[in-house]
C-alpha positions in Angstrom: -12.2 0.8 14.2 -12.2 1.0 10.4 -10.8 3.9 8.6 -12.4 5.2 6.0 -10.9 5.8 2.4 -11.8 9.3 1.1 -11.1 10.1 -2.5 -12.1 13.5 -4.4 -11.6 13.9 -8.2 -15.5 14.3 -9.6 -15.8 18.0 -7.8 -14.0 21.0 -7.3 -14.2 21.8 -3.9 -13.0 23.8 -0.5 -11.7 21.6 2.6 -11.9 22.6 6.1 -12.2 22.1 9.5 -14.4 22.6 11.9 -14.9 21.1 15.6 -12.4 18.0 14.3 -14.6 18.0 11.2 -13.3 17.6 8.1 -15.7 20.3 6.0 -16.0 19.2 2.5 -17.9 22.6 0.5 -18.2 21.9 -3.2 -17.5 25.0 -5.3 -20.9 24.9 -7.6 -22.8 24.8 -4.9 -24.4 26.6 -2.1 -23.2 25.8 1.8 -26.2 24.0 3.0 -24.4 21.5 0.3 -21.7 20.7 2.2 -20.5 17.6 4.0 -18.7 17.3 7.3 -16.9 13.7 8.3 -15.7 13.3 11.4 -11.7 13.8 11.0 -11.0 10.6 13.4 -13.0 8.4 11.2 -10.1 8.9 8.2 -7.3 6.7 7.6 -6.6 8.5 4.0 -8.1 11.4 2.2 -7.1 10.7 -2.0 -7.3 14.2 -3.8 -7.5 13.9 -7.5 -8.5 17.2 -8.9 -6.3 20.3 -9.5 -8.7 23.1 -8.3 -9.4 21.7 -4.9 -8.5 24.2 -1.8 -7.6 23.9 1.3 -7.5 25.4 5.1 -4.3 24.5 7.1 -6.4 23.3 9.8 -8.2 20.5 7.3 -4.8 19.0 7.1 -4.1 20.3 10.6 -7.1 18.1 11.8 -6.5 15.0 9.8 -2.6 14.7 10.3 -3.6 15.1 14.2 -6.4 12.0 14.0 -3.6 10.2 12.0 -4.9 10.0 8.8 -2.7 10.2 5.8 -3.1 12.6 2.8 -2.6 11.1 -1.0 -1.8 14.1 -3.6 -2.1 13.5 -7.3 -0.4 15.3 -9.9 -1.7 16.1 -13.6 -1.3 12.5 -14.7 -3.6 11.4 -11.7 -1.2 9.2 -10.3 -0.3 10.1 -6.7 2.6 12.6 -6.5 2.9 13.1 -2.7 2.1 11.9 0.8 1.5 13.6 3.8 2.0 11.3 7.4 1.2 12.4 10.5 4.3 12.2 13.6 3.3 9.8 15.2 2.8 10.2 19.2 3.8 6.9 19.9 5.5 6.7 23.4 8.2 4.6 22.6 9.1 6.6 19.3 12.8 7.4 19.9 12.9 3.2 21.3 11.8 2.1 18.5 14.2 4.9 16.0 16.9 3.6 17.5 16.2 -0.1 17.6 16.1 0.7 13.3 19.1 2.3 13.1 21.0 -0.7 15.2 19.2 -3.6 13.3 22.0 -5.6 11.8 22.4 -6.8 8.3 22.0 -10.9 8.6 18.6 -10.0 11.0 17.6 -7.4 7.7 18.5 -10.0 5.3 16.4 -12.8 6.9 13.5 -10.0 7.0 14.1 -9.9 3.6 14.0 -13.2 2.9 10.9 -14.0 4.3 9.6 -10.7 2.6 10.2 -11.9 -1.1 8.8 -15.6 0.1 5.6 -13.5 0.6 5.7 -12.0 -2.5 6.2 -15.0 -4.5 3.3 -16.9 -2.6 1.3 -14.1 -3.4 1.9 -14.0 -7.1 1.3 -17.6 -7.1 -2.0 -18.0 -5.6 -3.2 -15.3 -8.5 -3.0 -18.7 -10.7 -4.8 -22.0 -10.9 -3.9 -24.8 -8.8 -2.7 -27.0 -11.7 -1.0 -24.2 -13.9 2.5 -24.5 -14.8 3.2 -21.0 -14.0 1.8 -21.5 -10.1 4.1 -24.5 -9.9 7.1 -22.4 -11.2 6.6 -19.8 -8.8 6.0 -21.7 -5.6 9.0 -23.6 -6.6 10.9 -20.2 -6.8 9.5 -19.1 -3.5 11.3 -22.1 -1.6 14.8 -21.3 -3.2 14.9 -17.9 -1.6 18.0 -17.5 0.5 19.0 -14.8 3.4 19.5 -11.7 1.5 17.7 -13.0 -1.9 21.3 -13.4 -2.9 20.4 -15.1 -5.9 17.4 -12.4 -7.1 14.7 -14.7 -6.9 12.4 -12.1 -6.3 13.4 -10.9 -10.4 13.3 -14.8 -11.2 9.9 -15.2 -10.1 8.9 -11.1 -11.9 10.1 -13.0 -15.3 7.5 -15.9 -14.8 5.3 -13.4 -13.2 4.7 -10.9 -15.9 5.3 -12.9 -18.8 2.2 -15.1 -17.9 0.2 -11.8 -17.5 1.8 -11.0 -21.2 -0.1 -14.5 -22.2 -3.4 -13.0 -21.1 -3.1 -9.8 -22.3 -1.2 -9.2 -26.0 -1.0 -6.0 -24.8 0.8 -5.6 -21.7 4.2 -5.0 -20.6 5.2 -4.0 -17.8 6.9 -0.3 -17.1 7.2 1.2 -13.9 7.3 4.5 -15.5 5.2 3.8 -18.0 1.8 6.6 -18.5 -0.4 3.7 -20.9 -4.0 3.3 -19.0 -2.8 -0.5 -17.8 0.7 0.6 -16.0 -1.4 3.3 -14.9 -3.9 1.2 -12.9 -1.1 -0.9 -11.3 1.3 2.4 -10.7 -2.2 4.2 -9.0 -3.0 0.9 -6.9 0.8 0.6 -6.0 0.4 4.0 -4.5 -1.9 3.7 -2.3 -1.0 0.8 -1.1 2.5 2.5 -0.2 0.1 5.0 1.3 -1.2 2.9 3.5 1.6 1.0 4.7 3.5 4.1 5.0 0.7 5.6 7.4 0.7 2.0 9.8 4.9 2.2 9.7 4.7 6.1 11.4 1.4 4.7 13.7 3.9 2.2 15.3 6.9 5.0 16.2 8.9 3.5 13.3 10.6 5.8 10.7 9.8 4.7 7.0 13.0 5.5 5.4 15.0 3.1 7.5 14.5 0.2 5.0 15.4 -3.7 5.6 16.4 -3.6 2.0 15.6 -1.2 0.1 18.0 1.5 1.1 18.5 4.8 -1.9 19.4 7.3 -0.2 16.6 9.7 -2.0 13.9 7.6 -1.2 11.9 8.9 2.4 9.8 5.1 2.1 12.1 2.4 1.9 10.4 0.3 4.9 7.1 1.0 3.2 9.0 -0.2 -0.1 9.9 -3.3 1.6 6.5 -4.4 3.4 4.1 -3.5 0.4 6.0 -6.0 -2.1 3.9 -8.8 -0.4 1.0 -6.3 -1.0 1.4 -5.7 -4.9 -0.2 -9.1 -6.2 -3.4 -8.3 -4.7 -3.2 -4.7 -6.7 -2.4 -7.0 -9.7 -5.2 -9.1 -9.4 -7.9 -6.4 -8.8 -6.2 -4.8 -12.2 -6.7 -7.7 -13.9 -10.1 -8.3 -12.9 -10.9 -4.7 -14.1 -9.4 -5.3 -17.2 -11.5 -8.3 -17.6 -14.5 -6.4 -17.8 -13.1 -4.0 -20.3 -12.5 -1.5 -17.8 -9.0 0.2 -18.8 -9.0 3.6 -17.7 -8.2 5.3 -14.1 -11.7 6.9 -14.0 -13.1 7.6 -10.9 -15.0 4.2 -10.5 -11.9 1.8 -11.4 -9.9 4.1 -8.4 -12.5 3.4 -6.2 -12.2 -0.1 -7.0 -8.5 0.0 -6.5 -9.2 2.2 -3.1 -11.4 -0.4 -1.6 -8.7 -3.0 -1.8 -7.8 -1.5 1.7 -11.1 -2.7 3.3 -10.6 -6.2 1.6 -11.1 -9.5 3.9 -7.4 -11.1 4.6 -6.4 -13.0 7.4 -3.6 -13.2 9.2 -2.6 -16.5 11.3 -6.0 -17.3 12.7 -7.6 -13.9 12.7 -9.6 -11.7 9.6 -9.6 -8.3 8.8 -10.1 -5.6 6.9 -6.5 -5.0 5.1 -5.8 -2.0 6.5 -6.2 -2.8 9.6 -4.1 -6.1 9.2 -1.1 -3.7 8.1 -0.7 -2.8 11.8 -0.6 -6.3 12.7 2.0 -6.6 10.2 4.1 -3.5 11.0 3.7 -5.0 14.5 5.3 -7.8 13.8 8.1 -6.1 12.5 9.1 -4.5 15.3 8.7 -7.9 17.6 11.2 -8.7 15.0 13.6 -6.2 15.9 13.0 -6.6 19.5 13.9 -10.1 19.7 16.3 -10.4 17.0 14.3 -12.8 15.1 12.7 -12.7 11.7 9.0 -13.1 12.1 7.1 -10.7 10.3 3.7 -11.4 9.0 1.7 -10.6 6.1 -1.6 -10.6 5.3 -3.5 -12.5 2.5 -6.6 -12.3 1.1 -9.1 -14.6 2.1 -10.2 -15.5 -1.3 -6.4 -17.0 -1.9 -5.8 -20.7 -1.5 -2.4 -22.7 -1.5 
């Protein structure tokens, strides 16, 4: 079944719950106004507006149906994530298989991890363009580990392409300009997501294969969305081809609906979100066997 993506930031309004109903109520309006969604249907409620309220038992209801809930602070970017604990039977398995992964299995994760990546950013190119050659040239030099960084190799060639297109672009993570923005609010939700299909599986998302600061409660979701980011990127840069530049409520939604998207996955299709279990899956067949052979998914409309 397909989740659905629920964002709120046109509308002040109360949440509740009622009969595993999530009760939206909008504050300007009377109650015969308001609109109840089954909780189960959720995969991730986006609140973007400071004067929405809620029940404990909305969030009580959602967490249980195992849908995750995406804060935003005053800068509209997301500020905070709320997972469910996931029931999975084979939860404290699965903890401990994490914890005992060894480093040359993590490193070979993380190998094929940045490969992903790489691919990815490449197929945002033309076939015949110098920096699609560079990068898919990159993408076979990665080693166990990435001990030679060609994951920040291929960001150079990456970004400065994007810099070619777009006088005036650069890239900074922290950055608050309307075009960081975009990326930073698409990033997050993406995190979101993966986060949410890491916890569904019985795995623990800050037990990273690479990514490993200690203040950081997502490193595996860190490490798994990396492959994810070009297709953030390219939805970006689509908006900003149409002169849309701001993080207004219909360039979100077009960044939110990047999680039903079309991608495949060996020889089957899906809606992303729904391929990032089959990814997280994969993962832990990974770390079952002993074997790096995780699988990502990629957009359908993407050709190498």
């Amino acid at each position: 079944m397909i989740k659905r993506t629920i964002e709120i930031s046109r509308h002040a309004m109360h949440l509740s719950a009622r009969f595993d109903q999530l009760i939206l109520q909008p504050f300007d309006a009377d109650k015969d106004a308001a609109t109840s969604i089954p909780a189960e249907d959720i995969g991730l409620l986006v609140v973007d507006h400071p004067q929405v309220t809620y029940t404990h038992g909305a969030f009580a209801a959602l967490l249980d149906k195992g849908a995750a809930v995406l804060l935003c602070g005053r800068d509209h970017l997301p500020a905070g994530i709320l997972l469910p604990i996931s029931r999975q039977t084979e939860q404290v398995t699965r903890l401990r298989m994490q914890i005992a992964a060894s480093v040359p299995l993590c490193k070979r994760i993380w190998q094929q991890i940045v490969v992903a990546k790489v691919q990815a950013q490449a197929a945002l190119f033309k076939s015949d363009s110098l920096t699609r050659g560079r990068l898919l040239s990159l993408a076979r030099d990665v080693k166990s580990g990435d001990t030679t960084n060609v994951e920040a190799q291929a960001a150079k060639v990456y970004w400065a392409a994007w810099r070619k297109e777009f006088a005036d672009f650069y890239r900074d993570h922290d950055g608050t300009d309307e075009f960081n923005g975009q990326l930073n609010y698409g990033y997050a939700v993406m995190r979101a997501a993966v986060a949410r299909a890491i916890v569904s599986a019985g795995l623990h998302p800050a037990l990273g294969v690479h990514h490993c600061n200690r203040s950081n409660a997502f490193c595996l979701a860190d490490d798994l969305m990396e492959p994810l980011r070009p297709m953030v990127d390219q939805r970006v840069r689509q908006l900003r081809r149409e002169g849309r530049t701001t993080l207004e409520q219909a360039n979100k939604a077009a960044l939110l609906s990047l999680l039903v998207a079309e991608s495949r996955m060996g020889d089957g299709t899906g809606p992303l979100m729904v391929q990032l279990h089959r990814t997280v899956a994969s993962l832990v067949r990974s770390l079952e066997v002993k074997r790096p052979a995780v699988e990502m998914p990629w957009l359908t409309e993407w050709d190498l």
